[in-house]
N, C-alpha and C positions, 0 to 999 in steps of 0.2 A: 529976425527969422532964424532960427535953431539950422545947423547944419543937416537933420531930418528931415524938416519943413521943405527944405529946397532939393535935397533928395527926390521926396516926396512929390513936389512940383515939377521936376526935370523927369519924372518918369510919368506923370499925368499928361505932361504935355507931349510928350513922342516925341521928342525932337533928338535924343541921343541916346535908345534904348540898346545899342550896343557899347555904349560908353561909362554904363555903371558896373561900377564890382560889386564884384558879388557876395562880398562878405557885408559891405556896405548896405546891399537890399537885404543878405538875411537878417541883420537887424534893426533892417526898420519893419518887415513881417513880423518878428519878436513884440516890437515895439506897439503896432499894431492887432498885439492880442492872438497872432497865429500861435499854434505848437509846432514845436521842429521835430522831424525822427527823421534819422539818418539810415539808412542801405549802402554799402558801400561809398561812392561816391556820389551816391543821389540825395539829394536834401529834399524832403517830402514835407510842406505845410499846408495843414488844413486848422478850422478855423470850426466850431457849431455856430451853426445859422448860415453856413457856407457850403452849398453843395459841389463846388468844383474845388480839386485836389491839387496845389501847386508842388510841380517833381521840379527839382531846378538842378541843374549842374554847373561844377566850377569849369569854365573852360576849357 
């Protein structure tokens, strides 16, 4: 299992959604086929065929 993969699974499961970095999920969004645009400190991913808009911030 790819260090993605379990990424991946740790953030499916809820069990430690304050415990991921954040650089860490935006590339697995990347990975996952999202586009990144950045705004100042906002990391904005969206996705076609994806109607909700992910804004993320670094902490």
């Amino acid at each position: 299992m790819s260090k993605q993969d379990k990424l991946l699974t740790k953030i499916l499961l809820g069990n430690a959604d304050a415990n991921i970095p954040f650089e860490q999920l935006c590339q697995l969004l990347k990975q996952l086929g999202f586009d990144e645009r950045i705004r100042g400190s906002h990391h904005i991913f969206t996705k076609e065929g994806i109607e909700e808009i992910l804004n993320l911030q670094p902490k």
